[in-house]
FIRO-15180 format. One line per field, with one value per residue (C-alpha): residue number from 1; x, y, z; residue in three letters. Coordinates in steps of 0.25 Angstrom, whole numbers, plus 5000, padded with zeros to 4 digits. Example, Ala and Ser with C-alpha at 12.3 -4.5 7.8 and 13.67 -1.06 7.14 Angstrom:
FIRO-15180
num: (1/2)
px: (5049/5055)
py: (4982/4996)
pz: (5031/5029)
residu: (ALA/SER)
end
This chain:
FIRO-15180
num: (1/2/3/4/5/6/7/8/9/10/11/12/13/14/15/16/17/18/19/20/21/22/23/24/25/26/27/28/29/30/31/32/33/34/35/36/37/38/39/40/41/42/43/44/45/46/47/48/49/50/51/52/53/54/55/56/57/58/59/60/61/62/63/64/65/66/67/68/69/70/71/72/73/74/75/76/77/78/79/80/81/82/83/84/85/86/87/88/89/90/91/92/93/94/95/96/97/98/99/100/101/102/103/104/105/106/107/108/109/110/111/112/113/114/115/116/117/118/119/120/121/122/123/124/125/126/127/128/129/130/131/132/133/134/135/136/137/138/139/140/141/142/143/144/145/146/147/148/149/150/151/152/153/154/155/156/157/158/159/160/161/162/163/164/165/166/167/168/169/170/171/172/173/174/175/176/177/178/179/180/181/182/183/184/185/186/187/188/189/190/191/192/193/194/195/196/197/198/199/200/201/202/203/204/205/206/207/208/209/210/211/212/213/214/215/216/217/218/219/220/221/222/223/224/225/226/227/228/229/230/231/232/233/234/235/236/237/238/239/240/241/242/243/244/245/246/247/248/249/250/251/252/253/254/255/256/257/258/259/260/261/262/263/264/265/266/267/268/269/270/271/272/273/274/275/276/277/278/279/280/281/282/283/284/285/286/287/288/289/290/291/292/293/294/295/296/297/298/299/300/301/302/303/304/305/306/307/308/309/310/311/312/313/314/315/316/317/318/319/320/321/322/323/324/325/326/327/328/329/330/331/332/333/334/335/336/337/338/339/340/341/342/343/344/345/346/347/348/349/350/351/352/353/354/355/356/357/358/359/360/361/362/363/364/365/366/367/368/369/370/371/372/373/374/375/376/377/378/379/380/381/382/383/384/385/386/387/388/389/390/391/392/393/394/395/396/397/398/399/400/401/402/403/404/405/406/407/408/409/410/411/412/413/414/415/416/417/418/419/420/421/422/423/424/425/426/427/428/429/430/431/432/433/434/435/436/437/438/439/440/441/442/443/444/445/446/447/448/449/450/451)
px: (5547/5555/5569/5579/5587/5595/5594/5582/5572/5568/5557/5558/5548/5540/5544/5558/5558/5571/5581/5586/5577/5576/5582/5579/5586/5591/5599/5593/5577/5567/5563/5551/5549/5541/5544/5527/5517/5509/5520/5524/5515/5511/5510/5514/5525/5519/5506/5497/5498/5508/5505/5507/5509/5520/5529/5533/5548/5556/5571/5580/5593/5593/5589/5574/5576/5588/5583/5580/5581/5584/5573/5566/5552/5551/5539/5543/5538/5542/5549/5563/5562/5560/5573/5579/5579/5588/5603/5616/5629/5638/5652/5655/5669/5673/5663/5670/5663/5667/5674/5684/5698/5708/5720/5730/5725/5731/5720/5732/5738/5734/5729/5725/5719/5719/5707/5699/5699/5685/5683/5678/5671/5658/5656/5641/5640/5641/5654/5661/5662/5675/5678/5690/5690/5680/5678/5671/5661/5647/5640/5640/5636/5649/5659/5660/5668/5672/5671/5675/5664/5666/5654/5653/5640/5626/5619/5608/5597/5606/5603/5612/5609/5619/5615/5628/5628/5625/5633/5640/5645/5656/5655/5672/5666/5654/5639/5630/5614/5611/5596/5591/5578/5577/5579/5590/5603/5614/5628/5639/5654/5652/5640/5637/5628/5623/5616/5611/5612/5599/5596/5594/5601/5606/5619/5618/5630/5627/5642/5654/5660/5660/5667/5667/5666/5656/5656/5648/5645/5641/5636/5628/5622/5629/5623/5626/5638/5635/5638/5644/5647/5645/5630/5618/5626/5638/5645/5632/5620/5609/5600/5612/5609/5600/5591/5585/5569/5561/5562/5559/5562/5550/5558/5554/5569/5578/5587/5598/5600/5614/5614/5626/5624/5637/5647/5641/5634/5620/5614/5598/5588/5575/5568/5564/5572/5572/5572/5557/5555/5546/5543/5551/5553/5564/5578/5585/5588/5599/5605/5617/5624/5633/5645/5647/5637/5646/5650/5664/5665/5680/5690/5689/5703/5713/5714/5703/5693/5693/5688/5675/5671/5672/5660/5649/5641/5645/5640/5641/5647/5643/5655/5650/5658/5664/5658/5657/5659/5662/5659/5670/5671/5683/5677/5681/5682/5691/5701/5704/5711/5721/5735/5730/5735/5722/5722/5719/5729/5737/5728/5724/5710/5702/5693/5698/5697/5693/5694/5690/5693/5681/5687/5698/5711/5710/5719/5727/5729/5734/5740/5735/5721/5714/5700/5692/5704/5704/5712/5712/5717/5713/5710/5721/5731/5738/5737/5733/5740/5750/5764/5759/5746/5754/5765/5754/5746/5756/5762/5749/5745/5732/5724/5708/5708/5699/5701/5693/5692/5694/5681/5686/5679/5682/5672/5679/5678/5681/5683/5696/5694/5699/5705/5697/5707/5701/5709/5721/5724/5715/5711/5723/5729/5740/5753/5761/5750/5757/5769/5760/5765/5778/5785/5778/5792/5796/5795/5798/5812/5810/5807/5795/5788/5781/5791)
py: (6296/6307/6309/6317/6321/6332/6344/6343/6332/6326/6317/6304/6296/6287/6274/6274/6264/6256/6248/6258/6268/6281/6277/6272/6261/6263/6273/6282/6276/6284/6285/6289/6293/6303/6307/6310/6299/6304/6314/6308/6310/6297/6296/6310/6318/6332/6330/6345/6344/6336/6329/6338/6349/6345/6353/6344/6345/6339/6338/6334/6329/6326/6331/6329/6320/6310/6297/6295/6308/6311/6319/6316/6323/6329/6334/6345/6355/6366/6367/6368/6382/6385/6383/6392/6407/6417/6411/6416/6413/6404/6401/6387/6388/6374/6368/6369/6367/6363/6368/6374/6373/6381/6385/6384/6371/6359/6346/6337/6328/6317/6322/6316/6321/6318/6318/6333/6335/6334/6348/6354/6366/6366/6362/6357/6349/6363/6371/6357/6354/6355/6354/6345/6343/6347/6343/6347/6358/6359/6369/6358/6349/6339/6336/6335/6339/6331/6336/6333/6336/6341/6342/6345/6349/6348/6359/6366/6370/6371/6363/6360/6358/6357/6360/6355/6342/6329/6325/6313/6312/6302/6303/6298/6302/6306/6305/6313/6317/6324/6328/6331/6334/6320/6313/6309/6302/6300/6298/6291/6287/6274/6280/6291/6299/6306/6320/6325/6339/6349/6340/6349/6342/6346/6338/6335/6329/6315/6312/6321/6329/6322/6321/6315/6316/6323/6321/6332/6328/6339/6329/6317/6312/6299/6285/6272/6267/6259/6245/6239/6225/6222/6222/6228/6224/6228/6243/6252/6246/6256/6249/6253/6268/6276/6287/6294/6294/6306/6317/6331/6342/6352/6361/6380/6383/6392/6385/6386/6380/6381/6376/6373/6377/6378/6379/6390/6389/6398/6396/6402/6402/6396/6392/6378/6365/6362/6346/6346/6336/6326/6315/6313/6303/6303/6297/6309/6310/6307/6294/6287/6273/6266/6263/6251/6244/6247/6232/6235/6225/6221/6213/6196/6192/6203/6218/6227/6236/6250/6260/6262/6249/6256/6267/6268/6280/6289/6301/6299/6311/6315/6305/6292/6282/6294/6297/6312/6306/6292/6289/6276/6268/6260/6253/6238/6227/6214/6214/6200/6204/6194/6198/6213/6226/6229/6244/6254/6254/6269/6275/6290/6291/6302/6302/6311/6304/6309/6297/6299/6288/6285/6275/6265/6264/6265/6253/6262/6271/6264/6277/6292/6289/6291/6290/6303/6306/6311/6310/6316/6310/6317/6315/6307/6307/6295/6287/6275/6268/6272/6263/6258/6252/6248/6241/6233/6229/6224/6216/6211/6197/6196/6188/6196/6206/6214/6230/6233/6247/6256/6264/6276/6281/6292/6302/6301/6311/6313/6328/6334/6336/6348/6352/6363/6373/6363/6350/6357/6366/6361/6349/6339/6338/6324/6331/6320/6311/6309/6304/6290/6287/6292/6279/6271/6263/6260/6246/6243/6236/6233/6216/6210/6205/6206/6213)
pz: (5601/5606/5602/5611/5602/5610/5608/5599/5601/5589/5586/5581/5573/5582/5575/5566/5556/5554/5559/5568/5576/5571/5558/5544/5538/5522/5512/5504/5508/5505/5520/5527/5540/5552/5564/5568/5563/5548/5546/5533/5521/5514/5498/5495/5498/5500/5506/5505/5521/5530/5542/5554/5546/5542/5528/5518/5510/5503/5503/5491/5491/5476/5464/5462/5449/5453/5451/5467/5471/5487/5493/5507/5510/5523/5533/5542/5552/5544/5529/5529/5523/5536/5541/5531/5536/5531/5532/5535/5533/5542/5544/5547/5543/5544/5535/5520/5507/5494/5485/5496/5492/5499/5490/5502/5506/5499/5498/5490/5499/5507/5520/5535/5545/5562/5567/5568/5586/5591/5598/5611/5602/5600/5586/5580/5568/5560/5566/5568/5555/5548/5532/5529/5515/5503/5488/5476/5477/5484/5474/5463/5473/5472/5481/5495/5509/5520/5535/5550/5560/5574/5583/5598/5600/5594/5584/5593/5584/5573/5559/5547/5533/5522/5506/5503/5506/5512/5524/5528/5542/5546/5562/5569/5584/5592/5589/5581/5579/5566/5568/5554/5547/5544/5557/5568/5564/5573/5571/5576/5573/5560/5555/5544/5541/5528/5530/5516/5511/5515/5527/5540/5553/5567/5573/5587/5595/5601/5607/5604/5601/5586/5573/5559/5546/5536/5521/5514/5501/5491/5481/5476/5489/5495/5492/5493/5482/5471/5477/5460/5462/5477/5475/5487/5499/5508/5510/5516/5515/5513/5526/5535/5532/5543/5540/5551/5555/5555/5567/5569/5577/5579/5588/5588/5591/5585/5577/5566/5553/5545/5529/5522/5507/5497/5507/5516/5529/5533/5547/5548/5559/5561/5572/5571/5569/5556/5559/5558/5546/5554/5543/5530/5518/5507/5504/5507/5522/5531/5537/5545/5541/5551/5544/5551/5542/5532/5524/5517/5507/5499/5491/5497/5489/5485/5484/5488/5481/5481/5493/5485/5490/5505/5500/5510/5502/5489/5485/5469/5459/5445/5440/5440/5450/5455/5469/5474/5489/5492/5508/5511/5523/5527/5538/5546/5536/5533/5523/5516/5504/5499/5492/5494/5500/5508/5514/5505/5492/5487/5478/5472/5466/5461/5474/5487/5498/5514/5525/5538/5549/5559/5568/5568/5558/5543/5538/5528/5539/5552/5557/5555/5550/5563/5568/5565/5553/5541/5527/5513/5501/5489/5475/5467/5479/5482/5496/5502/5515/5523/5525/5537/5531/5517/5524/5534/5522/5514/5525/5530/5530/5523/5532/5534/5541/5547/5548/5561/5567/5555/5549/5539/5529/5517/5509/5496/5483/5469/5471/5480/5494/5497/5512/5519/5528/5540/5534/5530/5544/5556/5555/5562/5545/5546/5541/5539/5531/5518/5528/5529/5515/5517/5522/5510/5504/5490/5490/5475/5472/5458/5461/5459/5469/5483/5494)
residu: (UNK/UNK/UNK/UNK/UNK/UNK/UNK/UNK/UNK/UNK/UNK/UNK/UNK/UNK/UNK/UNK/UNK/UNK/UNK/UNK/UNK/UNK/UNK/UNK/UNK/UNK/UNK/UNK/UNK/UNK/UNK/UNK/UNK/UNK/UNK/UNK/UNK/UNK/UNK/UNK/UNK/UNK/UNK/UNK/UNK/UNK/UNK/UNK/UNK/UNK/UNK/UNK/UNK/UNK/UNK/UNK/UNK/UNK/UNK/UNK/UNK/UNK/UNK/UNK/UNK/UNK/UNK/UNK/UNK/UNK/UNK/UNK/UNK/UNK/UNK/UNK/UNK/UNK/UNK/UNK/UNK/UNK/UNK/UNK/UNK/UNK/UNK/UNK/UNK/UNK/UNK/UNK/UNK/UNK/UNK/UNK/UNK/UNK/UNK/UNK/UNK/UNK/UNK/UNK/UNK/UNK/UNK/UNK/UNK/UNK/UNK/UNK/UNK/UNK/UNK/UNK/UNK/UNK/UNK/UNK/UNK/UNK/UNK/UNK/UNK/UNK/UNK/UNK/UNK/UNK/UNK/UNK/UNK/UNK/UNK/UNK/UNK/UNK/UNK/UNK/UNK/UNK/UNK/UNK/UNK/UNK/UNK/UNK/UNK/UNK/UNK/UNK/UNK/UNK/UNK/UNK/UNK/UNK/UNK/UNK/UNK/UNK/UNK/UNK/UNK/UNK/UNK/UNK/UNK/UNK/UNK/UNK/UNK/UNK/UNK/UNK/UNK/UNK/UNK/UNK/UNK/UNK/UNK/UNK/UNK/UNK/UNK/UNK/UNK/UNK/UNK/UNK/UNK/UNK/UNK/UNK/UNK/UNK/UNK/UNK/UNK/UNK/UNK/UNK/UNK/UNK/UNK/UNK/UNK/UNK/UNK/UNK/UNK/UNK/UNK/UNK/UNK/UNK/UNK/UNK/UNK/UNK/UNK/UNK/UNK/UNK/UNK/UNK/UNK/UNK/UNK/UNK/UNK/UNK/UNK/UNK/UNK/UNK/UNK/UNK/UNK/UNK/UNK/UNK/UNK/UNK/UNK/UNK/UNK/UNK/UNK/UNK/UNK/UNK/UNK/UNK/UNK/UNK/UNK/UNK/UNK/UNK/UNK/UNK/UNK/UNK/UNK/UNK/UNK/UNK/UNK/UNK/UNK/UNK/UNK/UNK/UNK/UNK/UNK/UNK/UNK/UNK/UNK/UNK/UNK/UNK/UNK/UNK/UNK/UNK/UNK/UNK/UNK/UNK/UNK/UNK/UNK/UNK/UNK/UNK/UNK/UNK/UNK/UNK/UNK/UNK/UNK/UNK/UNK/UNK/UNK/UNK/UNK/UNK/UNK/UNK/UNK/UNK/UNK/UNK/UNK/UNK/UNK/UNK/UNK/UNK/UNK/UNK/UNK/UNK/UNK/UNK/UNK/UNK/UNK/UNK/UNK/UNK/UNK/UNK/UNK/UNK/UNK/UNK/UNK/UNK/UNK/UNK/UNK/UNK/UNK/UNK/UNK/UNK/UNK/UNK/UNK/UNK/UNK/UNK/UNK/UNK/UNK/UNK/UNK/UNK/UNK/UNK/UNK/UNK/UNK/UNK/UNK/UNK/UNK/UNK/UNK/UNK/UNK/UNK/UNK/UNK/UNK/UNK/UNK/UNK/UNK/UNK/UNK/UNK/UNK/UNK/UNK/UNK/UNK/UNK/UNK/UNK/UNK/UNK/UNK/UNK/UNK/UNK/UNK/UNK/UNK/UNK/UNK/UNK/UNK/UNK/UNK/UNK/UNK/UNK/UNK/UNK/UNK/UNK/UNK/UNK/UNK/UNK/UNK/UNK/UNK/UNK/UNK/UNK/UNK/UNK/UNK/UNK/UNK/UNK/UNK/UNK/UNK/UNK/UNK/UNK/UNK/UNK/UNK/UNK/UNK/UNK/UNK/UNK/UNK)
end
C-alpha cells in the first residue's frame, strides 16, 4: 500500500507484522522485514545478485566480536557511498559537543530552568536544536550531552546522520515523524524514541511547533537494566518496545545530507533520497516505547528504594555498576510506605543528574519545576526536596496514596555535565533556585524524640 507520508511518499510493506500496523513488537529482536515481496534474501546474507537489483550492506553498531554484536543488513537502491560526495563544513552553532568547557561559565551549583519558548522562527530538527549541558568527551567514545529541541517546520530533502552517537528523544509538546533508512516511526508526548548512531533520517513535523528533550549518548548503546532480585517482569518490558517495518523512498531529486562526526557538522549534495533501503534484517535499528507501559515497582512496608529502581534503559560504562547514562522515569504510582518520609530523600552521589518535566508536578517539586523544565544537579552536590515538599511529607498521614499527573524523567551520568553558553545565558536560567532551600529550619533541640 501506499503511504503519504508528506512530503515524500514512502512505501510501506504490504502486510506489517505485529501487534500494531507498521511496527514490530520487541527490544533488541533480530528483525526481518521488506517493503517489496522477495526483496529479502533467504539463507545467506550476501547473495552474488539481489532481487530487484537491489545492493547489499551492512551496518554495524558494535564491534564485530562483542558477544552479540549490533549489526542489521540492509538492501537498497543504491550503496550508501553514494550519498557521500565532497563535504563542507557547517555552522550549526547551537549543537555543542563534548568536551566543551567554558572557563567563564560556572557548571557547580544547582540549577533550574523555565521552560525554553516555543518560537515562531523557522527552525527544523537541525537549526532548532540547542545544547544545554555536555559531559565526557566524544572522541573516546564516552560520555554524553543533553539537548532541548525546537522544530517548527519539516526538513525538505534534507537528511541527518550523526557518527557521534545515538539518540534518545523525550518529546514535552507536538507530534513528530522521523523517516529513517529503516522505516517510519512517529512520536508523540509519553513516548521515546531511540535513533542509533550512523542511521540516516529526515524529521518531518506532524503538529507543532514541537519540543523536547534529546539525550546524545557517546557511548555503550542503551539497553535494558539488569532487573537483580525483581526477576523478568515489570519496569519496560522488551514486548512493549516498537521497531518500525521496512519503507523506501525511490525519489531523483536534489537533496541534502548533513553528518555530525566528532563535534563538527559537513552538509554534501546528492541527488537522490538516501532513504532507499527497501528490505533489511538485523538487531540494530530504530524503535519507539510508550512510557505509559512503564510498571514502577517499590518498597510495600517502610522506606523506599533507591531512584535506580525508576531505570527505564542504561547505557552501561567501562566501571562495572557504573552506568555511562542512566534513562529514569518518575512516572504515576502509589505510595504505601509506612513510618517512611516518601518523596525523594537529600542526597550527593557521584552521578550528575538532568530532570526534565513532561507533564504534571514532580512531588519534590510542587513549585518551579514546571512542565517542559529543566534542572541540573551535579556530581556530589547536595539536594533533595524543597521546604514545601519536606514539611508536607513529614506532616502527612500516611494512608495510600496515589501520585497522579506527574511524568519526569532524568538522563543521569557518572561524568560532570558541564553548562553550554545556551544554559548559562539564554535559556529562561531560575535565579533564585537555591532560595527553595533557603527556608529549610533547624529543627534540632537537643531532646530525644519525635517533634
Amino acid at each position: 500500500m501506499t503511504f503519504d507520508a508528506r512530503p515524500s511518499g514512502l512505501i510501506r510493506a504490504a502486510a506489517a507484522v505485529g501487534t500494531q500496523v507498521g511496527y514490530m513488537p520487541g527490544f533488541g529482536n533480530d528483525f526481518e522485514t521488506e517493503a517489496l515481496p522477495g526483496a529479502l534474501p533467504q539463507g545467506q546474507n550476501s547473495p552474488q545478485r539481489c532481487a530487484y537489483g537491489l545492493y547489499a550492506e551492512q551496518l554495524s553498531g558494535t564491534a564485530f566480536t562483542r558477544p552479540r554484536p549490533a549489526r542489521t543488513w540492509c538492501y537498497r537502491i543504491r550503496p550508501s557511498v553514494r550519498h557521500s560526495a565532497r563535504f563542507r563544513r557547517l555552522d550549526l552553532p547551537y549543537w555543542k559537543t563534548a568536551p566543551h568547557v567554558l572557563p567563564d561559565i560556572v557548571s557547580l551549583g544547582q540549577y533550574r530552568w523555565d521552560p525554553v519558548p516555543l518560537p515562531e522562527a523557522p527552525l527544523t530538527w537541525l537549526t532548532g536544536m540547542r545544547t544545554m549541558t555536555t559531559a565526557g568527551d566524544v572522541t573516546t567514545q564516552t560520555g554524553m550531552a543533553a539537548h532541548l529541541y525546537l522544530v517548527t517546520r519539516s526538513m525538505q530533502d534534507d537528511y541527518f546522520y550523526s557518527a557521534d552517537g545515538e539518540l534518545l528523544v523525550v518529546p514535552q509538546t507536538g507530534r513528530l515523524r522521523f523517516c529513517t533508512e529503516l522505516g517510519v516511526i512517529d512520536l508523540e508526548p509519553k513516548e521515546i524514541a531511540l535513533l542509533p548512531r550512523g542511521l540516516v533520517y529526515r524529521v518531518e513535523l506532524l503538529e507543532g511547533p514541537a519540543r523536547g528533550f534529546v539525550c546524545e549518548n557517546y557511548g555503550q548503546t542503551f539497553e535494558l537494566p539488569y532487573r537483580g532480585p525483581i526477576g523478568a517482569n515489570c519496569l519496560a518490558n522488551p514486548r512493549d518496545f516498537r521497531t518500525p517495518v521496512a519503507a523506501f523512498e525511490d525519489r531523483e531529486t536534489p537533496s541534502r545530507v548533513v553528518v555530525k562526526w566528532c563535534g563538527q557538522f559537513h552538509e554534501t549534495a546528492i541527488g537522490h533520497s538516501p532513504l532507499d533501503v527497501v528490505a533489511w534484517h538485523g538487531n540494530y535499528a530504530p524503535c519507539k516505547y510508550d512510557l505509559r507501559s512503564y510498571a514502577p515497582v517499590g518498597a510495600i512496608l517502610f522506606d523506599h528504594p533507591d531512584p535506580s529502581i525508576f531505570t527505564v534503559l542504561t547505557a552501561p560504562s567501562g566501571v562495572e555498576g557504573t552506568a555511562n547514562i542512566d534513562f529514569v522515569l518518575f512516572r504515576e504510582r502509589w505510595l504505601v510506605a509506612e513510618h517512611s518520609f516518601r518523596p525523594p530523600w537529600y542526597h550527593r552521589n557521584i552521578m550528575s543528574e538532568l530532570m526534565g518535566n513532561i507533564y504534571g508536578r514532580y512531588d519534590a517539586k510542587p513549585q518551579g519545576f514546571v512542565p517542559g523544565g529543566l534542572s541540573l544537579h551535579n556530581m556530589m552536590l547536595p539536594h533533595g526536596p524543597d521546604r514545601q515538599a519536606f514539611e508536607a511529607a513529614s506532616t502527612a498521614e500516611l494512608a495510600p496514596e496515589k501520585l497522579d499527573n506527574t511524568m519526569s524523567f532524568m538522563f543521569e551520568t557518572r561524568f560532570p555535565q558541564h553548562l553550554t553558553e545556551f544554559a548559562a545565558r539564554e535559556a529562561p536560567l531560575q535565579d533564585d533556585y537555591i532560595d527553595c532551600w533557603a527556608s529549610l529550619e533547624k529543627k534540632f533541640d537537643g531532646t530525644p524524640g519525635v517533634k
